[in-house]
C-alpha positions as a printed NumPy array, in Angstrom:
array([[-101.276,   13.197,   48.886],
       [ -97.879,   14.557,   50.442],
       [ -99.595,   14.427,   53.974],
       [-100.436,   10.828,   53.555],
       [ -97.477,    9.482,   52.581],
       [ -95.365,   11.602,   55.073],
       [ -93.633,   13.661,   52.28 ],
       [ -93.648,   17.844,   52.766],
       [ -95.467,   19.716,   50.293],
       [ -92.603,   21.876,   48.575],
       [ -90.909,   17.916,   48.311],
       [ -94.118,   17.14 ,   46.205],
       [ -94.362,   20.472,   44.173],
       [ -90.443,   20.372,   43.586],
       [ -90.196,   16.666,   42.316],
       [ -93.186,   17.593,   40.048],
       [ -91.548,   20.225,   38.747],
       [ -88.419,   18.53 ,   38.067],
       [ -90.416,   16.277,   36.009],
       [ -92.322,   18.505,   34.187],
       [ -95.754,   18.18 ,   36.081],
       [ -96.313,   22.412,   37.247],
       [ -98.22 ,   25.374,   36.926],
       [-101.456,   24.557,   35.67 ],
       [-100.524,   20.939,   35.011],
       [-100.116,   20.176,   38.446],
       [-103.923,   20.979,   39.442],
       [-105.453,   18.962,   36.36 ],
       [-106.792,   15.616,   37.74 ],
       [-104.166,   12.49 ,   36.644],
       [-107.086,   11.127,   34.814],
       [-106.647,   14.425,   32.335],
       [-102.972,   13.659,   32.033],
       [-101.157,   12.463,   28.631],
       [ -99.866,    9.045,   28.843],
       [ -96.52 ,   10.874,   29.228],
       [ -97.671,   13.073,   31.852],
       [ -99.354,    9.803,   34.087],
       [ -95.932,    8.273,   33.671],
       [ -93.707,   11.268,   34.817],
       [ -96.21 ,   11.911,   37.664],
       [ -96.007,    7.919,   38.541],
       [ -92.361,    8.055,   38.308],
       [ -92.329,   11.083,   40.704],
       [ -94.647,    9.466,   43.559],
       [ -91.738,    6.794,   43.364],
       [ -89.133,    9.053,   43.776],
       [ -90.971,   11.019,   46.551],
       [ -91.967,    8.239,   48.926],
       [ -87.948,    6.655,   48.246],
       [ -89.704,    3.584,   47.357],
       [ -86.845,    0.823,   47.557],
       [ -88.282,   -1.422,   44.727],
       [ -90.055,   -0.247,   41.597],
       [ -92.131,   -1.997,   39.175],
       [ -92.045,   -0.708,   35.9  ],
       [ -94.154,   -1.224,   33.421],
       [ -93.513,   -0.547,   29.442],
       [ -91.798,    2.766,   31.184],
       [ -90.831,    3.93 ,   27.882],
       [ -93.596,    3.094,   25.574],
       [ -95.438,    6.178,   24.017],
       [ -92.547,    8.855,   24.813],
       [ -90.239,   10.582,   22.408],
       [ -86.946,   10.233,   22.335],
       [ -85.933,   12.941,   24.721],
       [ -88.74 ,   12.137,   27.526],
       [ -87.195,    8.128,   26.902],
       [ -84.066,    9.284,   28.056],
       [ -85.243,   11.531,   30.858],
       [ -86.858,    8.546,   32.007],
       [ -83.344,    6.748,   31.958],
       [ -82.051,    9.331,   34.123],
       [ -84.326,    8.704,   36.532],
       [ -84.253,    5.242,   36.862],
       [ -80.482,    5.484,   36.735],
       [ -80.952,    7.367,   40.117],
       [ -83.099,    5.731,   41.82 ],
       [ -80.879,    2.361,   41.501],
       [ -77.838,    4.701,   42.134],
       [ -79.693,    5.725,   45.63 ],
       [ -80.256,    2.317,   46.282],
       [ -83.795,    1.135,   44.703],
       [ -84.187,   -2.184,   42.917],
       [ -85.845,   -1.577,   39.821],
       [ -87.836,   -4.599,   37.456],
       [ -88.468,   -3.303,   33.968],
       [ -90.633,   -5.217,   31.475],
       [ -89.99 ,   -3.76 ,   27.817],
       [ -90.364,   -5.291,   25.061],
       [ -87.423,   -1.896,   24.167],
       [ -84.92 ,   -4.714,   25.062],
       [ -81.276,   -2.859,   24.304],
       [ -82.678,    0.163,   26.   ],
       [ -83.257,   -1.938,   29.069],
       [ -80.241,   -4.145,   28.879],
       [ -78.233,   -0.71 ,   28.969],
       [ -80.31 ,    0.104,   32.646],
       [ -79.443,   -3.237,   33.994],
       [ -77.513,   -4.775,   35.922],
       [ -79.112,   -8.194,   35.24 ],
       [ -81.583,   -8.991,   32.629],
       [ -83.902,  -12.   ,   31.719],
       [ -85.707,  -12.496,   28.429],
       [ -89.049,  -14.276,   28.481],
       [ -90.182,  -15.419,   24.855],
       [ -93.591,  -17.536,   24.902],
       [ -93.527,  -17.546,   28.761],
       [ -90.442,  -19.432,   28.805],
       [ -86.68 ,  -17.643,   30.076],
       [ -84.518,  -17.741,   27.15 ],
       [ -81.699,  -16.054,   28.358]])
């Protein structure tokens, strides 16, 4: 995967590791990943290619408290290097304290 998006190899093993994706873990296929785990490794292809926008997802739903926030971090960083990032959450505070600019949708129709 590193060779075909152009990243080096330690890049790839060291951004896993940061997010908690090593050892062992890192040779399962994603497939045999937690929810969690598919969401840390998604969030670390992102922040290996230095994608400029990211599309997130629920990003939070499923994680404890302490994985919610190290997700935070992350996205904090990325739009702090210069990424645009669209969250859908229905975790609306939690978002609204990422953002720079939010939108509600209720019943397909902006409310706010």
């Amino acid at each position: 995967w590193a060779q075909m998006v152009g990243a080096k190899v330690a890049e790839v093993a060291s951004t896993l590791q940061r997010f908690g994706i090593d050892g062992r873990l890192a040779e399962q296929k994603v497939m045999q990943l937690s929810a969690g785990q598919k969401r840390r490794c998604a969030l670390a292809c992102l922040v290996v290619r230095r994608a400029e926008l990211w599309l997130l997802d629920e990003p939070h739903a499923g994680l404890d408290a302490t994985a919610r926030d190290e997700i935070d971090a992350i996205i904090r960083e990325a739009c702090a290097a210069g990424a645009t990032v669209l969250i859908a959450s229905h975790e609306l505070e939690r978002a609204r304290g990422l953002a720079t600019r939010s939108v509600s949708v209720v019943a397909g129709r902006v409310v706010s």
